[in-house]
Wavefront OBJ file of the C-alpha trace (Angstrom):
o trace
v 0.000 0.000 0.000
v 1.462 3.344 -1.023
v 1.678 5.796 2.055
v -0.250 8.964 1.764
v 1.859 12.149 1.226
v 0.258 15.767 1.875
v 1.001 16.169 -2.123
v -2.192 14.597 -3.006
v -5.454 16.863 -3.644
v -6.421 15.575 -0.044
v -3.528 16.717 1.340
v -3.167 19.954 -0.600
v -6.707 21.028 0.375
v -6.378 20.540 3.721
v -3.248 22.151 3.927
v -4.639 25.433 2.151
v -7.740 25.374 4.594
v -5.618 24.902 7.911
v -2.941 27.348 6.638
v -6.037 29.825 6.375
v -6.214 30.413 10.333
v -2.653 31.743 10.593
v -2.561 34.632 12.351
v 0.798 36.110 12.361
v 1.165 35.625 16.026
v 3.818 33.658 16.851
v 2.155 31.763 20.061
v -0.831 31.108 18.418
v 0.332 30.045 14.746
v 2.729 27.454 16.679
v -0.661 25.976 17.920
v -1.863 25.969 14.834
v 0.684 24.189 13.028
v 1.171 21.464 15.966
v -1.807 20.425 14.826
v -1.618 20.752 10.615
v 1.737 18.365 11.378
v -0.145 15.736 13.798
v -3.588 15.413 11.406
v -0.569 14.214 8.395
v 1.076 12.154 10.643
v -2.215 10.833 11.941
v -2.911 10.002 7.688
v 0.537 8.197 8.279
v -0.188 6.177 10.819
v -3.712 5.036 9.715
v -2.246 4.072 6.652
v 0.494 1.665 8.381
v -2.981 0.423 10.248
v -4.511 -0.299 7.250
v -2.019 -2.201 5.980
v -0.949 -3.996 9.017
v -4.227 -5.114 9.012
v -4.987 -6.104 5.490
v -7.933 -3.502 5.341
v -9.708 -3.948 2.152
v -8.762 -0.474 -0.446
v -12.174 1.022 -0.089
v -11.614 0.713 3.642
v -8.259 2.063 3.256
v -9.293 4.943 1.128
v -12.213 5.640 3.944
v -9.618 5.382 6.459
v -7.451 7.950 5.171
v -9.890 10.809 4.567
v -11.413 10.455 7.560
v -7.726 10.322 9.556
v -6.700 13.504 7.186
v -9.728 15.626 8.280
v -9.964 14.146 12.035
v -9.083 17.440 13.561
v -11.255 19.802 11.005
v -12.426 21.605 13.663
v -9.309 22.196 16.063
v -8.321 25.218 13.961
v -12.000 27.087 14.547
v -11.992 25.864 18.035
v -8.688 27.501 18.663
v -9.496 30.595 16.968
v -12.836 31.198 18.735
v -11.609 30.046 22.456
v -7.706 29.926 22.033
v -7.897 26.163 23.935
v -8.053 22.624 22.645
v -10.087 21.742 26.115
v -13.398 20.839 24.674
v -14.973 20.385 27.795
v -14.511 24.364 28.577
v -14.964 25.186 24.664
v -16.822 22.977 22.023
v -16.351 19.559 20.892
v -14.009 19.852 18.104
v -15.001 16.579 16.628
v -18.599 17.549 16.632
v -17.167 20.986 15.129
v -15.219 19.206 12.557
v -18.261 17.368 10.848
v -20.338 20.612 10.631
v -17.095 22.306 8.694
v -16.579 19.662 6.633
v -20.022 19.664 5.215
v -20.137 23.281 5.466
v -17.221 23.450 3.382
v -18.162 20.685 0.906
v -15.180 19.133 2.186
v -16.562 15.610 1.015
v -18.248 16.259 -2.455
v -16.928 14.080 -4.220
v -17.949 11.121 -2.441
v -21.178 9.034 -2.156
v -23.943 9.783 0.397
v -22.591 6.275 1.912
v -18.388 7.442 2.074
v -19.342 10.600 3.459
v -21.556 9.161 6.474
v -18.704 7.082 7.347
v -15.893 9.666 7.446
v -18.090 12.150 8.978
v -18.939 9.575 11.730
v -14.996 8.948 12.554
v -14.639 12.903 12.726
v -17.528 12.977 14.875
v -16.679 10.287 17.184
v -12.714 10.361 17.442
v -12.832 12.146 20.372
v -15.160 10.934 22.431
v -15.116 8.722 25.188
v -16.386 5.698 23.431
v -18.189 5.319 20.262
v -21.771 4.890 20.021
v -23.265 1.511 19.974
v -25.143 1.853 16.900
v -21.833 2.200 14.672
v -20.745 -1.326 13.008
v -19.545 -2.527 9.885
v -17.021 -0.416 7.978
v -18.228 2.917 9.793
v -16.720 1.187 13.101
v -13.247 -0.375 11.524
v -12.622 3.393 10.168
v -13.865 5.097 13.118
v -11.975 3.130 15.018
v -9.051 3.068 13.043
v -8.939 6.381 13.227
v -9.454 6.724 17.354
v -5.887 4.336 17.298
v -4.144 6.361 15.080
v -4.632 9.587 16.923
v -3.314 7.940 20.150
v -0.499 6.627 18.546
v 0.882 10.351 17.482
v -0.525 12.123 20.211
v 2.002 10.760 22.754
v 4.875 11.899 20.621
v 3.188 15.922 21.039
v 3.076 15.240 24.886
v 6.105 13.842 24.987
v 8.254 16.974 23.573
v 6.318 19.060 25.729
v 6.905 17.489 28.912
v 10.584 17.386 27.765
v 10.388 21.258 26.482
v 7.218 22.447 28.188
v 6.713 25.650 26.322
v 3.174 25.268 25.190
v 0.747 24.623 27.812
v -1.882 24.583 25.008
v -0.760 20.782 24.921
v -1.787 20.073 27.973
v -4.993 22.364 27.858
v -3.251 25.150 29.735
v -4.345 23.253 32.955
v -1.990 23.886 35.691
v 0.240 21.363 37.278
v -0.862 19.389 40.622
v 1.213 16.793 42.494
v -2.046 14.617 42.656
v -4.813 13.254 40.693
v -8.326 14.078 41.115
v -10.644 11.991 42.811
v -12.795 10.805 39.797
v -9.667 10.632 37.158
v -8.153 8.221 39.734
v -11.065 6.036 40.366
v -12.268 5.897 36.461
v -8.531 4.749 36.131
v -9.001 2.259 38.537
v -11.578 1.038 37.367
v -9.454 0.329 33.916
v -11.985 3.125 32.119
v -11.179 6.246 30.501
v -12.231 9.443 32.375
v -14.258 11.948 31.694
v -12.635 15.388 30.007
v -14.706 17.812 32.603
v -12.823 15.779 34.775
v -9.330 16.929 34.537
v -8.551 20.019 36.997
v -4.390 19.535 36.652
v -2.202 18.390 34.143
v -1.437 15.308 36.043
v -5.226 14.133 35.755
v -4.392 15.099 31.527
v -0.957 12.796 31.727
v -2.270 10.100 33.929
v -5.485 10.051 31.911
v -3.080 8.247 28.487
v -2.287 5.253 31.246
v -6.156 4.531 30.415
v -5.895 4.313 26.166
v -4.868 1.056 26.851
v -8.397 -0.135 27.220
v -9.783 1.570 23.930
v -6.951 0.630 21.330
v -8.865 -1.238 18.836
v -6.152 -3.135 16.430
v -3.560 -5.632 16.997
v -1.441 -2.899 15.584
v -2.053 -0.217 17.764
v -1.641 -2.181 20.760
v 2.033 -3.928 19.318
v 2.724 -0.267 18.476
v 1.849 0.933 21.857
v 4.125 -1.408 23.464
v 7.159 -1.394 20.919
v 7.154 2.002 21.505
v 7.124 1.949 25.018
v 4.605 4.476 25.590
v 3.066 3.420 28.808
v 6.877 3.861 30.408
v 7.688 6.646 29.278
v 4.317 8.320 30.536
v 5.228 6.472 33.603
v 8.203 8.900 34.021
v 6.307 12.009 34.234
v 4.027 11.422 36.918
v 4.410 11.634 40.652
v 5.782 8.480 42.487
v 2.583 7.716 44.378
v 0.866 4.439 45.288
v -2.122 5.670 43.171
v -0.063 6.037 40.433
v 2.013 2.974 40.997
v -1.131 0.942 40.546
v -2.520 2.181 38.080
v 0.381 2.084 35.548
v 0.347 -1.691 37.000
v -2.809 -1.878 35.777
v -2.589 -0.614 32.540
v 0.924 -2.653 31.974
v -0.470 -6.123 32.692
v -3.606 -5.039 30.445
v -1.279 -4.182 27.423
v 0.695 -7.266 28.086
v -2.632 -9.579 27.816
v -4.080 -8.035 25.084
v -0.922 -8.137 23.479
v -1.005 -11.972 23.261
v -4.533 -12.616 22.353
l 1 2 3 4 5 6 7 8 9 10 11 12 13 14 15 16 17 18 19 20 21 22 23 24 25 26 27 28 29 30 31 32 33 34 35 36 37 38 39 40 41 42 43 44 45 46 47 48 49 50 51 52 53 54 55 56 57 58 59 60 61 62 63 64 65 66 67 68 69 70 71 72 73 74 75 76 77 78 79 80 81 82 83 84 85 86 87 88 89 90 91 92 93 94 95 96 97 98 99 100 101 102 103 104 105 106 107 108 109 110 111 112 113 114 115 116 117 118 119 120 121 122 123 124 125 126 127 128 129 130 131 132 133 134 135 136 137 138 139 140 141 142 143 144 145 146 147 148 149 150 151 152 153 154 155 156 157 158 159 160 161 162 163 164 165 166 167 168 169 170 171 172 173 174 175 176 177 178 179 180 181 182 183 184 185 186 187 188 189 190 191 192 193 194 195 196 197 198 199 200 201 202 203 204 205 206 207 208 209 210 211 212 213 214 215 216 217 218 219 220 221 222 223 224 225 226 227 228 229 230 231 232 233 234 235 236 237 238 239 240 241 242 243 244 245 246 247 248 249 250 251 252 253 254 255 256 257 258 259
């Protein structure tokens, strides 16, 4: 399968759109970009998915918009509310499928192709997807939720190492402790809830639990090879709470692992 490159139509359009919200200022453009460079590596890692798991081309080709336009709405979002915290500004994946219609984003496609990539814009974000998605809406949508964890850790990564914009971490402030419902959703091997997070510890802590929601045998080998879980390990404070839960979330990796 040949690997998507942003100098396809796709890529070119998207580019000229995002580009569009650049302001000038220096603080905000470097927001703006962050995310123009994650939604093409996002396209890159769906399409290593797709192969790794022998999706079918049409599936593929679903795949790909819909990992291309996942973050349509981020750039709006930031402009209007200068956060990527959708619990204290709008859902950006909700955002995203009323731009991309809006903007005839998807034209060229059937009534079918464009329900499906709108639903994995729609539903990237949230905390689960909705039971009444199957079929090839849920292998894209899905496809698409793994792919965005995969490069996300990357972004918080070089921030933790160079933290120089909190916009990463939803300009939350930093806590030595978790709060009380993060921990026990965490616990409780779920993910919590966004209006949740009061600290940026409850925002770091809060990756321990994509364990439970990574959909592919890729994403999950790729999660471990990369040894994400350890490294997210090394930010956090050396408490029991967080002890266990990183147990947790290791021997739940490990198992799923060798299914």
């Amino acid at each position: 399968m040949t690997m998507p490159t942003e100098m396809d139509e796709l890529g070119r359009r998207f580019r000229h759109y995002a580009e569009g919200f650049l302001s000038g200022e220096e603080e905000f453009d470097r927001s703006i970009r962050l995310k123009i460079e994650h939604s093409f590596r996002v396209r890159s890692e769906a399409a290593a998915l797709a192969a790794s798991e022998d999706f079918p081309p049409s599936v593929a080709r679903l795949t790909d918009v819909a990992a291309m336009l996942h973050d349509f709405g981020r750039f709006e979002q930031f402009r209007r509310f200068r956060t990527f915290h959708d619990a204290v500004s709008v859902d950006h994946g909700q955002l995203g499928t009323r731009l991309l219609v809006a903007q005839r984003f998807l034209a060229g496609d059937t009534p079918a192709e464009r329900g499906m990539v709108l639903a994995a814009v729609r539903w990237h974000n949230a905390l689960a997807l909705p039971p009444g998605l199957s079929g090839v809406a849920w292998q894209v949508a899905s496809a698409v939720r793994d792919a965005d964890k995969l490069d996300i850790l990357p972004i918080l990564f070089d921030y933790l190492e160079h933290p120089d914009n909190r916009a990463v971490v939803w300009n939350l402030e930093d806590s030595p402790r978790l709060t009380p419902a993060v921990r026990e959703r965490l616990l409780r091997r779920e993910s919590p809830f966004y209006r949740d997070f009061h600290n940026a510890v409850d925002f770091i802590a809060s990756k321990l639990g994509w364990v439970y929601d990574l959909n592919y045998d890729h994403s999950r080998s790729e999660f471990a090879r990369r040894g994400y879980l350890g490294r997210l390990r090394r930010y956090l404070p050396d408490t029991a709470e967080i002890a266990e839960i990183f147990e947790l979330a290791s021997k739940a990796l490990e198992s799923r692992e060798k299914q």
